[in-house]
C-alpha positions as CSV (number, residue, x, y, z in Angstrom):
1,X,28.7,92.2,133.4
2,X,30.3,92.2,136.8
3,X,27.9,93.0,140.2
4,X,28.0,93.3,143.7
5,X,24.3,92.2,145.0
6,X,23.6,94.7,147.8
7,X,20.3,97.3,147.7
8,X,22.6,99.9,149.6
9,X,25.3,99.8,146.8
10,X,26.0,103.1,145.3
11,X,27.1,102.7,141.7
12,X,30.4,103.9,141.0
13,X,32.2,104.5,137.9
14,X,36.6,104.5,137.5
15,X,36.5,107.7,135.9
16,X,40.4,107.5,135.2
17,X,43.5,106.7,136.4
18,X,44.7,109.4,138.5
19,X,48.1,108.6,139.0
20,X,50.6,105.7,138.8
21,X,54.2,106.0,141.1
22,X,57.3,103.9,139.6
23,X,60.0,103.2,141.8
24,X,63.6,103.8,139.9
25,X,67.0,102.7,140.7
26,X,68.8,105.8,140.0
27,X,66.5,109.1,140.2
28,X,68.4,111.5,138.2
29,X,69.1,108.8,135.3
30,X,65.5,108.2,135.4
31,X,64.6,111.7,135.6
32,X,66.3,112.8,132.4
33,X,64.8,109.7,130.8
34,X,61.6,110.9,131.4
35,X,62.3,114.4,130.8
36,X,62.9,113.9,127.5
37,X,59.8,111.3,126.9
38,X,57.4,113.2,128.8
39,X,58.5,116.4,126.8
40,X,57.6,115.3,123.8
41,X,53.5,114.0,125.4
42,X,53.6,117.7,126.7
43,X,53.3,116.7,130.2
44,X,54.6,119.1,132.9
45,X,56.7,118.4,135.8
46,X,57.1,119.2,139.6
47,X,59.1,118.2,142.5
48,X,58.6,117.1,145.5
49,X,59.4,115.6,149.4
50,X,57.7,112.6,150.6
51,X,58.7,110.9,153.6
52,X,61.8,112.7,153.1
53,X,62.4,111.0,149.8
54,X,62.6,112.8,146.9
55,X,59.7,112.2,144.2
56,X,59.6,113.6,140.6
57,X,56.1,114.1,139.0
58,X,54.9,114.4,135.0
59,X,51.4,115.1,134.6
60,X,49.0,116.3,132.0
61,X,44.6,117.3,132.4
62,X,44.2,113.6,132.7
63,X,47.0,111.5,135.3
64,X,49.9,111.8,137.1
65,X,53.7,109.7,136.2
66,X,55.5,109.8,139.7
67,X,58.8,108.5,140.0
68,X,59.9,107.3,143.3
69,X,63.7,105.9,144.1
70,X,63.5,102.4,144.8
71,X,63.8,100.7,148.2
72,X,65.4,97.4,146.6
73,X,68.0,96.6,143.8
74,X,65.9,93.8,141.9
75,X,65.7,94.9,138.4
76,X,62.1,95.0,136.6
77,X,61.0,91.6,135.1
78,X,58.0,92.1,133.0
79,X,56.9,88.5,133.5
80,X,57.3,88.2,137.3
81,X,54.1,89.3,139.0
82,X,53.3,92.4,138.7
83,X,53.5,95.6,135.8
84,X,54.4,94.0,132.4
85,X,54.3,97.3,130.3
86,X,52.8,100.9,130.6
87,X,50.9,102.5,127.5
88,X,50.1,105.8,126.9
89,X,47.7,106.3,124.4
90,X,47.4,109.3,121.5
91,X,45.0,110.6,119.4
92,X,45.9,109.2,115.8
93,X,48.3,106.5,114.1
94,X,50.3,109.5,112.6
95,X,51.2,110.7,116.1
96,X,52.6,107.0,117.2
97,X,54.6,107.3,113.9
98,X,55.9,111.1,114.5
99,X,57.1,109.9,118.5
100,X,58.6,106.9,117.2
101,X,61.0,109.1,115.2
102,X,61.1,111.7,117.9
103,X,62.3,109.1,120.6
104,X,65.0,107.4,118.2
105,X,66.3,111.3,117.6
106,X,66.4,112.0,121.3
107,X,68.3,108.8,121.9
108,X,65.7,106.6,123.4
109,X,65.7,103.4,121.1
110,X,62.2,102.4,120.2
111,X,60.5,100.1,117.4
112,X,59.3,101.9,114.9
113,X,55.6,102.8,114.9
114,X,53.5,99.2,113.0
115,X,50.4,98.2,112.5
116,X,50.0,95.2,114.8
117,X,46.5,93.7,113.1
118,X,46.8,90.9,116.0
119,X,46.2,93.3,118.7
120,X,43.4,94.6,116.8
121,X,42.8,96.0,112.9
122,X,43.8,99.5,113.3
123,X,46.4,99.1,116.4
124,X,49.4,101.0,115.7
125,X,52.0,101.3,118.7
126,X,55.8,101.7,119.0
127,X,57.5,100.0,122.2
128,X,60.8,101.0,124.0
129,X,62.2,100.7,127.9
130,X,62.8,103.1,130.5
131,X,66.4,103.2,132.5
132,X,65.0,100.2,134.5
133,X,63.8,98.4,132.0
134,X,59.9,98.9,131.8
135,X,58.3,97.9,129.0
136,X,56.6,101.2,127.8
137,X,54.2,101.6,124.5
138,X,52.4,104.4,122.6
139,X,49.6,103.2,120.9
140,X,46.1,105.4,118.8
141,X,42.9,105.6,120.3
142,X,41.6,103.3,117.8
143,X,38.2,102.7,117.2
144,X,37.5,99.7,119.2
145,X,38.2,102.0,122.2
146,X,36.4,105.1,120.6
147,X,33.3,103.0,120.4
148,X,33.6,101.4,123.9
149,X,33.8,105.1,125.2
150,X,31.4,106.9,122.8
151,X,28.4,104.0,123.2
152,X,29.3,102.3,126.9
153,X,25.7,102.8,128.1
154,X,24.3,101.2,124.6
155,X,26.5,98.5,124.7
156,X,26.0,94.6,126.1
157,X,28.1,94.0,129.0
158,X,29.7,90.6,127.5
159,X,30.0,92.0,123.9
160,X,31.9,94.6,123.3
161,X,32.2,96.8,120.1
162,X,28.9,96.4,119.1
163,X,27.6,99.2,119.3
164,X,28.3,102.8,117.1
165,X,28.7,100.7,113.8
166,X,27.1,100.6,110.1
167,X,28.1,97.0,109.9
168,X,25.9,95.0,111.8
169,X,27.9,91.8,112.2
């Protein structure tokens, strides 16, 4: 487990991501991109001013999507430094299969929905690129991740999924 030695430090806990901006080449391209995507999570939308620049946001209970337009032309290059791919996350492997089909229908090309046992035995996920190309990815809340939320305080800090299990191995 990771510390900080101080006997003044608070303990604080990441409860979330709260939002993440994107900066997009062409706004209104982007926007109906992600009006469409973002439609079928059930997220909602505003708009707003910022700086004078205008700023698109998709939300749902738990974080923000903000697009931005960007200052620069460089297109995105997953492997250069800096976001190689964005994945929301749903509740079951039937979802990721349903939105797989629902993207390809509203003419946003994406895989379709596969287990992927190397990621880990029940990861399912579909992948498929925004306007700009950014990698983007649906995945389950698999069980791995179910246990790591359900058990965090029971669980060793260097061994993960350990905890919440009948199999003891």
């Amino acid at each position: 487990m990771l510390t900080t030695q101080s006997a003044d430090r608070v303990q604080c806990e990441v409860i979330g991501i709260d939002h993440l901006y994107i900066a997009v080449s062409d706004l209104a391209r982007s926007e109906a991109f992600y009006d469409t995507l973002f439609a079928l999570l059930s997220f909602r939308k505003n708009s707003f001013q910022l700086g004078g620049e205008p700023h698109v946001q998709y939300y749902n209970r738990h974080f923000g999507y903000v697009l931005r337009p960007a200052r620069s032309a460089q297109p995105h290059d997953a492997y250069a430094p800096g976001l190689h791919h964005f994945c929301f996350r749903v509740n079951t492997a039937a979802e990721v299969e349903q939105l797989a089909r629902e993207l390809n229908l509203a003419g946003i090309p994406a895989s379709g929905a596969r287990l992927y046992p190397d990621y880990a035995p029940d990861y399912v996920a579909t992948f498929f690129a925004d306007p700009d190309g950014l990698r983007l990815e649906i995945t389950n809340y698999r069980l791995e991740r179910q246990q790591r939320h359900d058990c965090w305080d029971d669980m060793p800090g260097e061994e993960p999924d350990s905890c919440c299990t009948d199999n003891p191995s």
